[in-house]
N, C-alpha and C positions, 0 to 999 in steps of 0.2 A: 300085440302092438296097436296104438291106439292111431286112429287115422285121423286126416286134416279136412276143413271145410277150406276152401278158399273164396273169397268175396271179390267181386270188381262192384262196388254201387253204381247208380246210376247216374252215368256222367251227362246225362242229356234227354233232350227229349225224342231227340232224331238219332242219337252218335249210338249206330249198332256195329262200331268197327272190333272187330279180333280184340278180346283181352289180353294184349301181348306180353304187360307188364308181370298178369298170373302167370301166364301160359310160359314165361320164361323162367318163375319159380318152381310151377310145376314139372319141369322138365330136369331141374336138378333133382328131384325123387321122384322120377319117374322110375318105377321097378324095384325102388327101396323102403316106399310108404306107400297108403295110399291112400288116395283124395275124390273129395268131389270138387266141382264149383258150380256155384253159383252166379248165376250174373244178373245183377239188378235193370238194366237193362230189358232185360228180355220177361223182365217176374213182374207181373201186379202188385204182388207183395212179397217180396224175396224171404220175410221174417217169417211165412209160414215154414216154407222149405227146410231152412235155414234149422227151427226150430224141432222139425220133425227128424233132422238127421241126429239133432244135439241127442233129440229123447229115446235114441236107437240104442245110446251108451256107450257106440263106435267110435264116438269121434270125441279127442280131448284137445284140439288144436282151431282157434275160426283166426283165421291169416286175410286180412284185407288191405290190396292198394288202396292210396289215398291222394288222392289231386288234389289240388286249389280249386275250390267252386262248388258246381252241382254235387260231386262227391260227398262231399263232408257229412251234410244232410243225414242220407243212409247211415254213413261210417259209421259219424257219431251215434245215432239214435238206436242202430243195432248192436254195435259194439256195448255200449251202457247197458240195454236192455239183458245182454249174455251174462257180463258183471252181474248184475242185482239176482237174474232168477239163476243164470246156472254157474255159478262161481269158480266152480271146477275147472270151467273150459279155460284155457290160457288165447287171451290174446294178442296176435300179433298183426301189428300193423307197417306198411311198408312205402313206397312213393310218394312223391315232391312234399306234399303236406307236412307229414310226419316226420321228415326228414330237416324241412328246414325249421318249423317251428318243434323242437324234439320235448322242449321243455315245458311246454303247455299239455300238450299231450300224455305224456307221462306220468305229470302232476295231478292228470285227470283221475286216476286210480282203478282207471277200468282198462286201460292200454295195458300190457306186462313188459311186454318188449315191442324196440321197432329195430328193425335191418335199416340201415340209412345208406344211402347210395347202392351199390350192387349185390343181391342179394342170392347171385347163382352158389355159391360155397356156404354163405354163413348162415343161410335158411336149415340148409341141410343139418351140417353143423349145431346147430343149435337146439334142433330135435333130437339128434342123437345123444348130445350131451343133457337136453331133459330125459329122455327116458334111462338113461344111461345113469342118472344120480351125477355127474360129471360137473367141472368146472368152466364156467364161462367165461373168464374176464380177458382170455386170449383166443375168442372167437371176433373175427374183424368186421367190422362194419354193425356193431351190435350197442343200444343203448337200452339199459333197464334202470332200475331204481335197486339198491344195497339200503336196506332203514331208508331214510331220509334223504341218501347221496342219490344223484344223478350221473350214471358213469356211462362215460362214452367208451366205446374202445377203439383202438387204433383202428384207423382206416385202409382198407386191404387198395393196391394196384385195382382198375378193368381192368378183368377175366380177358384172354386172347379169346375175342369172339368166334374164331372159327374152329376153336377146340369145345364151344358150347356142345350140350344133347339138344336135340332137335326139337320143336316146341310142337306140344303131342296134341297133334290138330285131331287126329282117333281117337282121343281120350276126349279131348271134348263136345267131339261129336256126340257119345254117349250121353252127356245131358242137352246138348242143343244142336241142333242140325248147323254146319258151317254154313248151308245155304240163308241163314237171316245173316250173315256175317259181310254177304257177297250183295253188293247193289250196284244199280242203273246212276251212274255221275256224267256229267261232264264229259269226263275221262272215257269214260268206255261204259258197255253194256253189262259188264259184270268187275265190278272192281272191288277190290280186297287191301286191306292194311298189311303194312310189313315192316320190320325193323333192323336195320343195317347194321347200326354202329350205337356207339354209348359215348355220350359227352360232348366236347366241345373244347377246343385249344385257343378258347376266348375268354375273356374276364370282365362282362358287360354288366355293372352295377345293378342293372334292372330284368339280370336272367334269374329265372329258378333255380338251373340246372348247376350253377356257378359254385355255388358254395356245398353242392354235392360231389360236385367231378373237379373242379380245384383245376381247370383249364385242362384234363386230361381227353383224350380220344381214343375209341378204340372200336377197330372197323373188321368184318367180315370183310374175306377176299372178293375182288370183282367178280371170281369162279364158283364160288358157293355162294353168293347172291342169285346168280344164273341159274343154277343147279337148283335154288330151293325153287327160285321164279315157272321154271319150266316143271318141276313138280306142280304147283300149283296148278300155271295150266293144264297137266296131262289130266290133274285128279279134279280139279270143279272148275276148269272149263273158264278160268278168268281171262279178262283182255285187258286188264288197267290195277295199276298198283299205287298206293298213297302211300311212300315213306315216310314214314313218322319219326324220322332219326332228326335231335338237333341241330344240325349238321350233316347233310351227305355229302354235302359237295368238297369234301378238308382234302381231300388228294387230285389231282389234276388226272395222274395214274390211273388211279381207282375206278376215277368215273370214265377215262376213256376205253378204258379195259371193257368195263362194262357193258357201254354202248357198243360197241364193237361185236360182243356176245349174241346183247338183244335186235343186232340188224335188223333182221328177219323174221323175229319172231309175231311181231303182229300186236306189241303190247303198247300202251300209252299208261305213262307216268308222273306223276309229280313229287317235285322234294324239297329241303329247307336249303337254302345256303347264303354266301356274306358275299358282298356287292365287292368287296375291294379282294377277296378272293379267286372269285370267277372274271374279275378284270384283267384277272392276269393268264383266264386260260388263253389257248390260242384258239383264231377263228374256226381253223379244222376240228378242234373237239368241239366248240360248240356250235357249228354244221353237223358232226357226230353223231351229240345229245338228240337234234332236234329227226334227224334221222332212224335215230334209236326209238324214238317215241314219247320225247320229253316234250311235253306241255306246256307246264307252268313251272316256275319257281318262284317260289315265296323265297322274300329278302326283308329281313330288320333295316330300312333305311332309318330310321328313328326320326330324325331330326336335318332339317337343310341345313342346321343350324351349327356352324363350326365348332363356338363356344359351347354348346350343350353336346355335342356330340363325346366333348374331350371332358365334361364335365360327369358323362355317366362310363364314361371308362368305356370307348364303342372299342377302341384298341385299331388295331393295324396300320388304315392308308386309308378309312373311308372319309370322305368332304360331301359337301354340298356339291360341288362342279363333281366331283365322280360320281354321287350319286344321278346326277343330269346325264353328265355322259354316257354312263351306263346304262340309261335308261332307252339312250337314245340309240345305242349301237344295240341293244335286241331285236330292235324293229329288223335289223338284216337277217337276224337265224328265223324267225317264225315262232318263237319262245316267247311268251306272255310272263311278262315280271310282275308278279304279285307284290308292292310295297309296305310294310306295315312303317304305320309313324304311333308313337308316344307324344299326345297332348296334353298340356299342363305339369312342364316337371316345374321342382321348385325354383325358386329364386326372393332375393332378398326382400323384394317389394313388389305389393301388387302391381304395379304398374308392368314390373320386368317378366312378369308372369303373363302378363297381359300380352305385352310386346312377343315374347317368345310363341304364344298360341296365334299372331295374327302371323304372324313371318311364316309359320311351319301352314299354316292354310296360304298363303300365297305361291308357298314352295311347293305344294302339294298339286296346286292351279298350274304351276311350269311345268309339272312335271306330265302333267295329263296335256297339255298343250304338245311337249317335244315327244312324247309317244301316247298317243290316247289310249291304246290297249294295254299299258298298264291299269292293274287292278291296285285299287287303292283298300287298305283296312288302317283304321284308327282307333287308337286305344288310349285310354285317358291314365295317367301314370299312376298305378300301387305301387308303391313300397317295396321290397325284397328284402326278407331279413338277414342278407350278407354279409356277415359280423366283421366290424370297423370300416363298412366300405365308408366313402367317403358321400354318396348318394343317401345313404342310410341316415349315416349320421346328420347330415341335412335335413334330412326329413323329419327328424328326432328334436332338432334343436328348432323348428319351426311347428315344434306340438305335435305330430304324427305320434297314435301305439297303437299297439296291436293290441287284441284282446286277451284278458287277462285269465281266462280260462277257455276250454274248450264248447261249451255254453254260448258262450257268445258268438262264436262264430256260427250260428246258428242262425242266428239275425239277419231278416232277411237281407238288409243294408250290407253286413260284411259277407253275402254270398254274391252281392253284386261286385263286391268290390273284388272279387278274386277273377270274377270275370270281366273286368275292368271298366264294368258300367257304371258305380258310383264309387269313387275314390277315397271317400272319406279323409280325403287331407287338405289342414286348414287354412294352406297357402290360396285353395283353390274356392271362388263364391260361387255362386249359383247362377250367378252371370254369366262367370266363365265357363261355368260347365254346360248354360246352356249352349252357349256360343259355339262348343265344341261339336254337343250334338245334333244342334241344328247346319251347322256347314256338312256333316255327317249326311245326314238326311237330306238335304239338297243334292250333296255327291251322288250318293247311293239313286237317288232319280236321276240325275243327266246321266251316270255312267254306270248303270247296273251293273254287278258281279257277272260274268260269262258262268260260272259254275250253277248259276241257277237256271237250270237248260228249262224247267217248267212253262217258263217267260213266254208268252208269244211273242210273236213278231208285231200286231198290234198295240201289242200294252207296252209293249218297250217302245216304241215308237209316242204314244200317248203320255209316257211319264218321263220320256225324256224331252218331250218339246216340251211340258208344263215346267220340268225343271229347269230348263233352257233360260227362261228368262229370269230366273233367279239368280243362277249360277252367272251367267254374264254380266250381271249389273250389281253382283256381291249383297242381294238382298236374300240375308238368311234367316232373319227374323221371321218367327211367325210361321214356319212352314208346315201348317197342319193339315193343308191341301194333299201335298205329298202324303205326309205322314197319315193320313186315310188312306190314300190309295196303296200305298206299302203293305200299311195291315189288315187290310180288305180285302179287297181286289189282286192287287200283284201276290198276297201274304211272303212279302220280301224275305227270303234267306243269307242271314247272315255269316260268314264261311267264320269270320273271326274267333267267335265262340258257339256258332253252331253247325259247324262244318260244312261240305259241300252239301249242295243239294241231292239225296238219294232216294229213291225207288228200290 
């Protein structure tokens, strides 16, 4: 029986969090195949590794996640490289990438297969029916190429998370100590990634996750959250946990069960959730959360913008006044709201494009005004290829494409653009884009990120009086003052696309 590599590239230059997406593959054959992994991350050059397990003649499977961004890079350049010299190997590729652009991919001729959305059953599956000589076309969540055709097949329900196999932190120990996994944040002195739930019961034109999970959710118990959390602790000694779940906060239940668990345990956390959601818990759960050892929560406010809100499909009950309010009733729990905004969505004329990125920086200015310790992250709007959304098609009919092979997204310009640093959409000039990152960069000096705990107490002091007089008097032209001291001096960390600060 031939065994599998599995790949996580390298998502970053700092991000050494738990490969959870493998680690969740690996764990549906866990004791039925067997695997290495690999992680680009942690390799100078993963392609040696990589390479010497192929020439063993062990292994006839390289199975790699793929994210939007830093990812790709690797993916692509190793994945082609296996194609051309060992042709044998079968590749399989699998997350947000692959998934939402399948057709590019595919077409590439060095992909075989991709698992699109959840991949704990049809991974498996899919192996058995390759070695097996078996049929595929009723394996779910699975898209290959037939000659010419591109066949998708039916889309499976999320797996009930709490019937998952455990995700084999022993198994990957044997290629990499979990101690590089574990780091000094904000949060705590040894903090660790973890994953709760899958999806989301949202339908936000400008999410990833949307046209994978089709508004679906599907969450581990408050009690085996606890259960794996307190493992955690007994075995490497953690004190802070970063949920990486699209959504933790989708049950009012869920999360007060939870906190209730972690009273006492000693842990501090952070996790994702939706502004018009959490407005509706009551104050007792979130006195709970913040008693539990919740930190921060990161919120998509997107836009103060009513009209653009309802224009990217935000869905529920959120506005401009509740995103105010809500901002403003945290100050009472001790909870640091993280907001992310989307600057520059489309519209008909530059003008309105214009007008929409000066309102969303003035809202942005209330919003630090009615609670200063919210944290601000700004993101300049990519595209999502969520077939017929209505955002999409906007972006399509005003010149927006994506790139027409897998090659190009190679470039360095479309690796920024997945991390939303250059948008590459035509609505948006160079005016505009500067105007976004220069309010950015003035921000980021009066009101550093708290997760960059490196910071002295001097230098923030120092780059926040220099920003001081810019930010009050909306002089944001020109700010190369700051932007030295950022990349110099402070070497400012950006949590948006480069996660908290760790040690």
């Amino acid at each position: 029986m031939y065994k599998i590599i599995f790949f996580n590239p390298r998502s970053g230059k700092y991000n050494h969090a738990l490969p959870l997406s493998i680690l969740q593959i690996a764990a549906s054959i866990e004791g039925v195949y067997e695997y290495v992994i690999v992680d680009g991350n942690l390799e100078k050059d993963p392609w040696i590794k990589i390479r010497n397990y192929i020439l063993s003649g062990e292994y006839k499977y390289f199975a790699s996640t793929v994210m939007p961004g830093p990812q790709l890079k690797q993916a692509i350049t190793i994945t082609k490289k296996i194609k051309r010299e060992y042709p044998k190997i079968i590749n399989i590729w699998g997350g947000y990438f692959a998934s939402n652009h399948h057709r590019t991919v595919i077409d590439s001729g060095y992909v075989d297969y991709i698992v699109y959305g959840p991949g704990d059953y049809a991974f498996v599956r899919l192996l058995y029916a390759i070695e097996n000589n078996l049929e595929i076309r009723n394996i779910e969540n699975l898209i290959y190429k037939n000659n010419f055709e591109i066949i998708k097949n039916k889309k499976s329900e999320i797996p009930d998370q709490n019937l998952l196999k455990p995700l084999p932190l022993e198994k990957l120990n044997d290629f990499y100590s979990i101690e590089k996994y574990i780091g000094k944040t904000f949060l705590g002195e040894r903090t660790i990634a973890y994953h709760s739930s899958m999806g989301c019961p949202f339908t936000c034109s400008f999410c990833g996750i949307v046209p994978i999970f089709e508004a679906h959710w599907q969450a581990k118990s408050a009690e085996n959250i606890y259960k794996d959390i307190k493992y955690l602790k007994g075995k490497y000694k953690i004190d802070a946990v970063i949920f990486f779940d699209n959504n933790f906060f989708v049950s009012e239940k869920r999360v007060r069960e939870f906190s209730e668990l972690m009273m006492n345990e000693g842990i501090n956390w952070w996790g994702e959730g939706r502004i018009d959601t959490m407005n509706k818990f009551s104050d007792s759960t979130l006195v709970l959360l913040q008693k539990a050892g919740c930190k921060m929560i990161f919120f998509g406010a997107e836009s103060g913008n009513d009209e653009l809100l309802k224009n990217i499909n935000k869905g529920g009950k959120q506005t401009g006044e509740l995103i105010k309010k809500f901002a403003a009733n945290m100050k009472n729990f001790n909870i640091i709201p993280e907001y992310s905004f989307i600057l520059g969505l489309p519209a008909d004329t530059d003008e309105k494009v214009e007008q929409q990125i000066d309102y969303d920086i003035n809202f942005i200015k209330e919003i630090k005004k009615i609670n200063p310790d919210t944290e601000i992250i700004i993101h300049v709007f990519s595209p999502v290829p969520t077939e017929n959304s209505s955002l999409l098609n906007q972006s399509k009919e005003l010149g927006f494409f994506y790139p027409k092979n897998l090659e190009e997204w190679l470039e360095p310009a479309w690796e920024k653009f997945d991390t939303h640093r250059n948008p590459l959409t035509p609505w948006l000039t160079k005016k505009m884009i500067k105007k976004i990152h220069n309010f950015e960069i003035v921000l980021n000096g009066y009101s550093p990120t708290i997760s960059d705990y490196k910071l002295s107490k001097f230098q923030l002091n120092v780059i926040k009086w220099l920003a001081s007089i810019r930010y009050k008097n909306n002089l944001f032209n020109f700010p190369y003052e700051i932007k030295l001291l950022q990349k110099f001096w402070l070497r400012y960390r950006k949590p948006e696309f480069e996660g908290f600060y760790t040690e």
